[in-house]
C-alpha positions in Angstrom: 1.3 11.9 -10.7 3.5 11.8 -7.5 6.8 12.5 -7.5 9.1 10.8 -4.8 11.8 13.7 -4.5 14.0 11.8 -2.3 14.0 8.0 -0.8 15.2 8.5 2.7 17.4 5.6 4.9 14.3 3.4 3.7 15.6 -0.3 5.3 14.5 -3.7 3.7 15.1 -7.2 4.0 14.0 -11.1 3.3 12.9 -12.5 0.0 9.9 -11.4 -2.3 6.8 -13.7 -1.4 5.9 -16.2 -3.9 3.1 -15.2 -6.4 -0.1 -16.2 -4.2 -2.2 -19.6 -5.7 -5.9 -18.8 -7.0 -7.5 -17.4 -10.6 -5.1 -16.9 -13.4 -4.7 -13.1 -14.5 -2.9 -11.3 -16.8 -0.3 -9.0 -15.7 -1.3 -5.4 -16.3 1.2 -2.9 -17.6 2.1 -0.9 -14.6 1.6 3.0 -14.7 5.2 3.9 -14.4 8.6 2.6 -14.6 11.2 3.0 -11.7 14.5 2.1 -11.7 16.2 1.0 -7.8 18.8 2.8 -6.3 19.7 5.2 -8.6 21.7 8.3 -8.4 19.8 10.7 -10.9 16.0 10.5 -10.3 14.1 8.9 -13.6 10.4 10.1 -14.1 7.6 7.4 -15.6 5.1 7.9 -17.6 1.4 8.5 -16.3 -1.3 8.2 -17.7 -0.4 4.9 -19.7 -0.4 5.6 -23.6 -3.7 6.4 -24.9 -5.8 7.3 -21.6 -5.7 10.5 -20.0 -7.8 9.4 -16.5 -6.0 9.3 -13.3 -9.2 7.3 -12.1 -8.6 3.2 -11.6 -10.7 1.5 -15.0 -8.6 -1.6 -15.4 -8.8 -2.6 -11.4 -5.5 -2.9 -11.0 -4.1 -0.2 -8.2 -4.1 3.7 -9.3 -0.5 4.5 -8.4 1.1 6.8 -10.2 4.7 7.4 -12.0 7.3 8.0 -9.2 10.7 9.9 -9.3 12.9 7.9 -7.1 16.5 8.7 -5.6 17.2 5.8 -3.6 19.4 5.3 -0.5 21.2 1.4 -1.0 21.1 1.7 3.0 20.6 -2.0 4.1 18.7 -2.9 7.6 19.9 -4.7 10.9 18.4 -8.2 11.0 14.4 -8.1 12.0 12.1 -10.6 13.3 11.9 -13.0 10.8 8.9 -15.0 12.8 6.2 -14.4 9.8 7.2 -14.8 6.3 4.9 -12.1 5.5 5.7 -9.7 8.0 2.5 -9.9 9.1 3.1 -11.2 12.6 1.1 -8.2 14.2 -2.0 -7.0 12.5 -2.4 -3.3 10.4 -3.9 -1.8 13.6 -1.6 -3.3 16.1 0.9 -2.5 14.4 0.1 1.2 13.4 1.2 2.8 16.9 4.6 2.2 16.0 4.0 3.7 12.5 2.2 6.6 14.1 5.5 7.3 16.7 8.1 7.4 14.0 5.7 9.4 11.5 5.3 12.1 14.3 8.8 11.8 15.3 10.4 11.7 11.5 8.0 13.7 9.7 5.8 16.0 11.5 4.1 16.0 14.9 0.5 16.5 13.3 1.3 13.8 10.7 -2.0 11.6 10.2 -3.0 8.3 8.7 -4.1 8.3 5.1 -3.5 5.1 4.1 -2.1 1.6 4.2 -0.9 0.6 0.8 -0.8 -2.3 -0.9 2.9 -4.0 -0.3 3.9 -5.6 -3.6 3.1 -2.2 -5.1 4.2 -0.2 -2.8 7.9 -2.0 -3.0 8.0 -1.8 -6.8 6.4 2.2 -6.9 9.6 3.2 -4.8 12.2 1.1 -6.2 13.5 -0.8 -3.2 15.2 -3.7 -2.2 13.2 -6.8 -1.6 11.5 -7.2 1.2 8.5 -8.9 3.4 5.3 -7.9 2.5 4.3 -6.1 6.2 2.6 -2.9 6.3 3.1 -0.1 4.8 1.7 3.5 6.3 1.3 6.1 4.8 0.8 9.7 6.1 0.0 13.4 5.7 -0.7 16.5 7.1 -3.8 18.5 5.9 -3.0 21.4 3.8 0.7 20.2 3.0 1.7 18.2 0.1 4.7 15.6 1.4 3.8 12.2 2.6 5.5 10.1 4.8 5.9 6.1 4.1 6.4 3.9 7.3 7.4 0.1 6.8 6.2 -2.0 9.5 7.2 -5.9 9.4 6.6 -8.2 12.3 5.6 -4.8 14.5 9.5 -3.4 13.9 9.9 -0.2 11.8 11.8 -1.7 8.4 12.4 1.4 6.9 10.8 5.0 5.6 10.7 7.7 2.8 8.9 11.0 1.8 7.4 11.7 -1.0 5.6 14.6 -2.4 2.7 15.2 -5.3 2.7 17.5 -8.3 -1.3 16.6 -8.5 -3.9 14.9 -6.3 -5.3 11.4 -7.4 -9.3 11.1 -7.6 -11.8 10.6 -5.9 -9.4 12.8 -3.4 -8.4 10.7 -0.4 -9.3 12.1 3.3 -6.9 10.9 6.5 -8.8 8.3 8.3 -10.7 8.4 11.5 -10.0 5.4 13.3 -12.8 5.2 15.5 -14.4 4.3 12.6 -12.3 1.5 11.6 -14.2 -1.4 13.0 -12.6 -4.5 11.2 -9.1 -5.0 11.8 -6.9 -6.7 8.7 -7.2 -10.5 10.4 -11.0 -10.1 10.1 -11.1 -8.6 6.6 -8.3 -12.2 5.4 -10.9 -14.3 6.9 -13.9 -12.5 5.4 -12.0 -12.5 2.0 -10.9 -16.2 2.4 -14.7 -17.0 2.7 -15.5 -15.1 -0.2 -12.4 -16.6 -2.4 -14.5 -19.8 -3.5 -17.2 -17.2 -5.5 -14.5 -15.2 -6.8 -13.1 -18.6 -8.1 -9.4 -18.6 -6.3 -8.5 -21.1 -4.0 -6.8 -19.1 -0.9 -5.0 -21.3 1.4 -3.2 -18.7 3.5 -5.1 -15.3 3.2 -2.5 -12.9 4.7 -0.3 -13.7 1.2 -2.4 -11.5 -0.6 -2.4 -7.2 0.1 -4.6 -5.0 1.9 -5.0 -1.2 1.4 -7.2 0.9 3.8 -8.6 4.2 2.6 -10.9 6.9 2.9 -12.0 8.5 0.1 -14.0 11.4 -1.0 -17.5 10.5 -1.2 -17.5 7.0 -0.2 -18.9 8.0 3.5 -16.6 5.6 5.2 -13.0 3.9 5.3 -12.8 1.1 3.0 -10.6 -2.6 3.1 -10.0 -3.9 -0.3 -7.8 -7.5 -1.0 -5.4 -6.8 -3.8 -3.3 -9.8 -5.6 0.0 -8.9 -4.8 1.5 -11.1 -7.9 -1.1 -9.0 -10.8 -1.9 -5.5 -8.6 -5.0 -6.7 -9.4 -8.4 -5.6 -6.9 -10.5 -8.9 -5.5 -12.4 -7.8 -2.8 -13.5 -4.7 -0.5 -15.9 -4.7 2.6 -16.8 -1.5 4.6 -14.1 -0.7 7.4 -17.1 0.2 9.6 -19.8 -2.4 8.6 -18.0 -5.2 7.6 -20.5 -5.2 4.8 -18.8 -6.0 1.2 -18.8 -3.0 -1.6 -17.6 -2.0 -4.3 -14.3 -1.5 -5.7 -13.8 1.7 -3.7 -11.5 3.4 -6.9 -14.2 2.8 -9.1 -14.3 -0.4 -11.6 
């Protein structure tokens, strides 16, 4: 479980993107409930009734419950150039992620991951939004994390959060020398692989990417989430390009 002690000035805008065109799925039950901008922090319920793993078995993404008090703070007007916020690539736009994360949070601050979006936005409880990127980082040792927004290479908004247990397998902050592929190559990789996983992609950056580096997989890994179901699709080797597994396990 993590429990998000306190939603800082976290700033959104736009419109929710559409559901993205491809396989029908059903939509799993999410593992926690969150209600937006509250005043008294509510706490979800994790595992879902009758499991007790915190590892992923249904493919949908592992987040756990969150405890939310959210600040209604709306943003200033941002480039509204790409629908999906996605104007700027993950790694382009991670140096302004890194800045604010080092100025916000804490000077050692490091990358652990980029989430997926859709999940991301509904785990906190906040106001709709573009898509973008969302950062997310650490300090070794220390429990609080530190969520950075990045739409259209502007900051959009950021929150800490803190864990009362670590997820599995445990997640390890990511060397980026070793990130090879950026997120441009890994939507045209996945849109070439869409026709075998029977989904018809027309615009690739509509769907979610999440970057991680986890304990025992021996390198960072890209995996293509549907941002209307939560549901994994696709992963490839940040270092290789070559395909692999569901890096959360099946």
């Amino acid at each position: 479980m993590i429990v998000r002690y306190r939603l800082g000035a976290f700033l959104l805008s736009g419109a929710l993107i559409a559901g993205c065109s491809g396989k029908p799925q059903a939509t799993p039950t999410m593992p926690y409930q969150v209600t937006p901008i509250v005043v008294t922090p509510t706490l979800g319920s994790y595992p879902p009734a009758g499991t007790t793993s915190t590892t992923n078995t249904t493919g949908t993404y592992p987040t756990p419950p969150v405890q939310v008090t959210a600040n209604p703070a709306y943003p200033a007007p941002i480039d509204t150039s790409d629908p999906q916020g996605r104007s700027k690539s993950a790694i382009e736009s991670l140096s302004v992620a890194q800045n604010i994360a080092k100025e916000q949070f804490d000077p050692n601050a490091k990358l652990y991951a980029i989430d997926p979006s859709q999940v991301t936005i509904r785990n906190l409880g906040s106001m709709p939004t573009r898509p973008g990127w969302f950062y997310r980082f650490k300090v070794a040792g220390a429990p609080r994390e530190f969520y950075v927004q990045v739409v259209n290479g502007e900051v959009s908004g950021t929150t800490p959060t803190e864990p009362i247990a670590q997820t599995k397998p445990l997640e390890l902050p990511i060397d980026l020398a070793t990130v090879k592929l950026t997120s441009d190559q890994v939507f045209a990789k996945f849109q070439q692989k869409a026709p075998d996983l029977g989904l018809k992609v027309t615009d690739p950056r509509t769907y979610d990417l999440e970057l991680v580096n986890l304990e025992g997989v021996g390198a960072p890994v890209w995996s293509v989430y549907d941002p209307a179901t939560y549901k994994w699709l696709y992963a490839v080797n940040a270092t290789t390009g070559d395909e692999v597994p569901n890096p959360h396990g099946k």
